[in-house]
N, C-alpha and C positions, 0 to 999 in steps of 0.2 A: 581560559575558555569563555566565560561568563564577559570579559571586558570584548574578546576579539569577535563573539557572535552579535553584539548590539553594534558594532560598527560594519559587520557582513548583510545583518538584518536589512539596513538600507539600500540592498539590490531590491529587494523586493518592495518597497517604499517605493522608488525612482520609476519600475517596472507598472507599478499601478498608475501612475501618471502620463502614460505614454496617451496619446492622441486617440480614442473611442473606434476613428474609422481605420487608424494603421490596425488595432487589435482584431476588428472584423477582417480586417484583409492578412493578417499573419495567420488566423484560429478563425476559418470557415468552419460548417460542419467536417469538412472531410477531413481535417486534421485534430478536431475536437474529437471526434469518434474513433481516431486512431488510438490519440491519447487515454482516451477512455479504455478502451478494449484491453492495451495494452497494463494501464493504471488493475485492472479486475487479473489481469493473466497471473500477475507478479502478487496481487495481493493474496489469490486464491492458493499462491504456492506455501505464501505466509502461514495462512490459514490451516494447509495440511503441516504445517510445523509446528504449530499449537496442537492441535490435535494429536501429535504423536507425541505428546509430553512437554512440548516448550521450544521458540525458538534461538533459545541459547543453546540446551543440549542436542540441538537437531542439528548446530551450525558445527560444536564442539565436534561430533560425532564425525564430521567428516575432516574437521581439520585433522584430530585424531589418523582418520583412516589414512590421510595423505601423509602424514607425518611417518606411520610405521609403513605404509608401504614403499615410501623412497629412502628406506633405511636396512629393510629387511629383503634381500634376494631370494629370487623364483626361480632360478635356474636350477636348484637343486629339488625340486620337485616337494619342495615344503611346501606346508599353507602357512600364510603370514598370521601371528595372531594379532589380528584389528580389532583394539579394543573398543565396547560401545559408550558410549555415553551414556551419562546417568539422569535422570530423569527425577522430578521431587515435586511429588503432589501431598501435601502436608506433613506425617512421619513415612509417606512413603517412598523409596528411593527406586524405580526400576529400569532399564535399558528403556532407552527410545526408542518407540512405534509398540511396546507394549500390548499385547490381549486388553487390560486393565484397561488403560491410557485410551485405547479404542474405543471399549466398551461404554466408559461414561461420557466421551464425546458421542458416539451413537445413538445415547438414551436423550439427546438436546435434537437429535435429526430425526429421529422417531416423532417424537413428541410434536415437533413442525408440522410433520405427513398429519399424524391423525387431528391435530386442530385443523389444516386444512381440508380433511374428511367431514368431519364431524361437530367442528366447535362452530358456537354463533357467529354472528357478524362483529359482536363488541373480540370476542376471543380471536378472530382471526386480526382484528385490526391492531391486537395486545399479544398476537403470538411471539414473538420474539422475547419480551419479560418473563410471558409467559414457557418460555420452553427452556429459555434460560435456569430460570428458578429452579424448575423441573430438573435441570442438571444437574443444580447445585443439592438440590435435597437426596435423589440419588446417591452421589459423592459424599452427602455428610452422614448418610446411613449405612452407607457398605464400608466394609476394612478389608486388609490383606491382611492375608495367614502366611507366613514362612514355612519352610523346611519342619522349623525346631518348634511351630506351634502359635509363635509371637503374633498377636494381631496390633497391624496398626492400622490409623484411621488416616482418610486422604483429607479431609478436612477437621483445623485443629481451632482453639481458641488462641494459639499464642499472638499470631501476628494482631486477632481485635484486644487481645490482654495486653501487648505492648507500644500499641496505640496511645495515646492521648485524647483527653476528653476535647480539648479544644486546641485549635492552630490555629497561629495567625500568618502574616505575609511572614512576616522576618523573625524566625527566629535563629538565625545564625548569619554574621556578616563576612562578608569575603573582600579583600582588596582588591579591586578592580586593575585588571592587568592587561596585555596586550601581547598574542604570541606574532610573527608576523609572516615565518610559514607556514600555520596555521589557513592562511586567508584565503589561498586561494583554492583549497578544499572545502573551505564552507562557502566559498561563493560558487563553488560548484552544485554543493549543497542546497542552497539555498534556489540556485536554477531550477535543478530538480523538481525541489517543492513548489516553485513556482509552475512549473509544466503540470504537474502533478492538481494544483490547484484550481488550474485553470481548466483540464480536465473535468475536474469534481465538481465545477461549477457548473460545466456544460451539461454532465449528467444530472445535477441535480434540475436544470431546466426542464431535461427531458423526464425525468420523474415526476413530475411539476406540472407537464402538458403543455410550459410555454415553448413560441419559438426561438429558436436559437441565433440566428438570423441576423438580431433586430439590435438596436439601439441600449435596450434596456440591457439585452444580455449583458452588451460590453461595459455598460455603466455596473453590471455587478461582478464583472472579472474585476475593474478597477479595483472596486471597494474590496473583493474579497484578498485581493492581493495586499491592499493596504492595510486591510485588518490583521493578514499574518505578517506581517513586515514589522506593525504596532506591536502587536501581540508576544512579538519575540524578543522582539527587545523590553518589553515590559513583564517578560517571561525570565529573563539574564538580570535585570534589576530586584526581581524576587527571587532571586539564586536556585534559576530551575532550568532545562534545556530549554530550546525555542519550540515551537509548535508549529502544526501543519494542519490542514482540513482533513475530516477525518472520513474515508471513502464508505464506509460501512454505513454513514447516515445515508445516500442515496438508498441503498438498499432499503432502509427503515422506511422513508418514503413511499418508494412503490408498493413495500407489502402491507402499509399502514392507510395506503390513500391519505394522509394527513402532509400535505406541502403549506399548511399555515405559516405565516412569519409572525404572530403570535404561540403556536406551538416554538419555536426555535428560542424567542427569547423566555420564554417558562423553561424551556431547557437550560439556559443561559443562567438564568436566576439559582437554580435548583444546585447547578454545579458552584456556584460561589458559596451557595446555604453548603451543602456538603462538603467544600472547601474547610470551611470553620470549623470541621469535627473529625477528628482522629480518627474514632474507631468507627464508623462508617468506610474510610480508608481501609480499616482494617476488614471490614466485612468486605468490601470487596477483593481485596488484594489477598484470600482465602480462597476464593473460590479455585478451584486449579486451573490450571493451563490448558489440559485436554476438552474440559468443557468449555473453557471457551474457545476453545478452536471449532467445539462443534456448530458455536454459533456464527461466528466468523467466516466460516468457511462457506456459508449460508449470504450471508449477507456483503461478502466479495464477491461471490459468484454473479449477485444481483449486479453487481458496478458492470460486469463483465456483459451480461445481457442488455441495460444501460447503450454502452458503448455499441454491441450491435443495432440497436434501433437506432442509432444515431446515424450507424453506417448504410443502415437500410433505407433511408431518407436521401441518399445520395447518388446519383447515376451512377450504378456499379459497371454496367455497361462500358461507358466510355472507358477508351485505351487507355488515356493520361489517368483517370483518376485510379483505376484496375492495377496500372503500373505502380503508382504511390500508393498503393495499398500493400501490394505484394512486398516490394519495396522494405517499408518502413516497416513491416511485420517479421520479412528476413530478419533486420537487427535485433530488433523487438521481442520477438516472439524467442528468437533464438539463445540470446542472451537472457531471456529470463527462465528458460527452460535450464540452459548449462552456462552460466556465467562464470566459469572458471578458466575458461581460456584467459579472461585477463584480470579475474581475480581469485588466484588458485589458493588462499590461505595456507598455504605450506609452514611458513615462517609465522605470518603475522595476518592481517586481515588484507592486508594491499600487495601481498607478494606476485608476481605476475614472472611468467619467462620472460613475453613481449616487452616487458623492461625490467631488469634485475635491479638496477640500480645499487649496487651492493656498496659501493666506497662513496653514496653521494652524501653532500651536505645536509642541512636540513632541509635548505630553499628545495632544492631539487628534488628530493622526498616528498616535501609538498605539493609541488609539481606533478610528481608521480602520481602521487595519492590521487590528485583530482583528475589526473585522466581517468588512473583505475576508475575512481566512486564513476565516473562518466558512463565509462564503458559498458559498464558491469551491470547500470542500472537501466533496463529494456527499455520503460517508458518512457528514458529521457534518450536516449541514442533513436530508440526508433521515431520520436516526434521530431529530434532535428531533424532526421532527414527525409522524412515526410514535408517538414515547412521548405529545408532545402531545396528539392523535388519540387513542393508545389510552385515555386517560385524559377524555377529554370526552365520547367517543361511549359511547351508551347500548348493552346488550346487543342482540340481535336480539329480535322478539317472535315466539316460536316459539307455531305454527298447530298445533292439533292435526286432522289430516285421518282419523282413527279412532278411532271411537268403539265400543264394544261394544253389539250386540244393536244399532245401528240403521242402516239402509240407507243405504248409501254415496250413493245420489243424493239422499236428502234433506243428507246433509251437505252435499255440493256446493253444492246450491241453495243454502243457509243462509251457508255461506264465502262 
């Protein structure tokens, strides 16, 4: 894995290189803004999967259900019993989408509202720490009572108890290997993140108050593209997955007013210093899943709103662009709403009817697989064909309805 993502890494390398004014003319606003809307649609969905416990058991939960319901017949007027998924917020284990699980995501969305009622200006520009925290202390003060009595606690010490006081880059070495049907699912992968990036950049402009437009923008899809390209391949050399930009800092933006590029590298710093300590790791990797989906869900939504102002900058009016909108949001919207039409995890995570592929090799698996991942993931299906679209359809053919010196009814007549 580690050998076959530093040599896929280099899509996104190559990608940041491309010519400043092809990038303006591929990613106008009106396909950034797609990208964007579509980037917040799919992460807000995320978001409500944390919050109901986690998005492992929320994914679990349906392979589950599709599992026993294509095994177990309806014709006899049974109910199938679909079992739930299990859920584990410290010692506690419960069905996903939970009372509980709710509950202390709520108390992170609560907290939001009334700093933005009531808290100062430093609190509103610190709400997000702020409400966060407030979740986390919630969660380490309350327990669940069972049936028999037993209380347990949703947040424990073991994960900061079995931390490490200090880490460094390497501590465990791997043989640098190379799968090769592997490759062309993580350069599918890697498309993805690239679309996805270049999005996040565009929103992060508009959080930002610059225009998007211009010269500079394209000079920082470049770099931003180039830094995760670096980034991942120097992410595979420390024996870790590769990385992406992360959509949730747009959100911190807008509701912090803070678009510094010395706030980002103090952020930068901060996570290298906390890099070096375990059990900081382990505080956070405590906190549970539902809170933070309460905050996440918060701070997707913002990417989401992001993306509308982007769109609202652009002549919604016009047929062509109206078109490319509808368009690109049919795939878009749609596949991230039910992406199972072509990726139904029955069997595994890339099972699809649209291609069973049941007797193929590996190549062709792989194959598979990266249409599946294609398919399946909104933001990247709906911006192809948005760029597609923008690039095939012809301009509008603008009317002129005023003409000087002669009478408006005769024009009429003549239009």
């Amino acid at each position: 894995m580690l050998g076959t993502v530093i040599v896929c890494a280099f899509l996104e390398v190559f990608l940041s290189f491309l010519p400043p004014k092809k990038l303006r003319e591929w990613f106008p606003p009106l396909i950034t803004g797609i990208t964007v809307l579509l980037i917040g649609a799919a992460l807000t969905g995320t978001g409500m999967k944390y919050w109901g416990g986690g998005v492992v058991c929320a994914e679990m939960g349906w392979k589950m259900h599709s599992q026993v319901a294509s095994l177990v017949g309806f014709g006899d007027g049974m109910v199938s019993p679909i079992p739930s998924a299990v859920c584990e917020a410290g010692e506690v284990a419960l069905p996903y989408g939970s009372a509980e699980f709710i509950g202390l995501g709520l108390s992170v969305i609560i907290m939001l509202v009334l700093i933005e009622i009531f808290g100062s200006a430093f609190m509103k520009n610190a709400n997000v720490i702020i409400a966060l925290l407030f979740g986390y202390f919630i969660a380490g003060v309350s327990s669940y009572e069972d049936a028999d009595g037993t209380k347990y606690e949703y947040v424990t010490s073991s994960k900061i108890d079995e931390a490490p006081w200090f880490t460094f880059l390497w501590v465990e070495s791997f043989t640098i290997g190379f799968y090769g049907p592997a490759v062309l699912p993580l350069l599918v992968a890697f498309l993805v993140t690239s679309v996805e990036s270049i999005g996040d950049i565009g929103a992060t402009y508009e959080a930002s108050e610059l225009e998007l437009d211009t010269e500079q923008h394209s000079q920082s899809v470049q770099g931003g593209l180039l830094a995760d390209g670096l980034s991942s391949i120097f992410a595979s050399v420390m024996t870790t997955m590769p990385n992406t930009t992360f959509s949730q800092n747009n959100g911190v933006i807008s509701m912090t007013k803070c678009a510094s590029r010395h706030a980002g590298i103090a952020c930068g710093v901060w996570l290298v210093f906390f890099g070096l300590f375990g059990k900081i790791a382990g505080i956070i990797t405590s906190i549970p899943d539902c809170v933070i989906g309460g905050m996440t869900i918060f701070l997707f939504s913002n990417v989401f709103t992001s993306g509308l102002k982007i769109i609202s900058a652009v002549e919604i009016e016009s047929r062509r662009n109206r078109f490319i909108i509808a368009m690109s949001m049919a795939f878009g919207l749609g596949v991230t709403v039910w992406p199972y039409a072509f990726q139904d995890m029955r069997a595994s995570s890339y099972t699809a009817q649209f291609w069973t592929c049941e007797d193929c090799d590996a190549g062709e698996k792989g194959v598979r697989n990266a249409i599946s991942i294609f398919m399946s993931t909104g933001y990247c299906v709906g911006t192809v064909v948005a760029l597609l679209l923008n690039a095939m359809l012809p301009a509008d053919a603008e009317v002129i309805r005023e003409t000087p010196n002669v009478d408006d009814s005769i024009v009429d007549t003549k239009l």
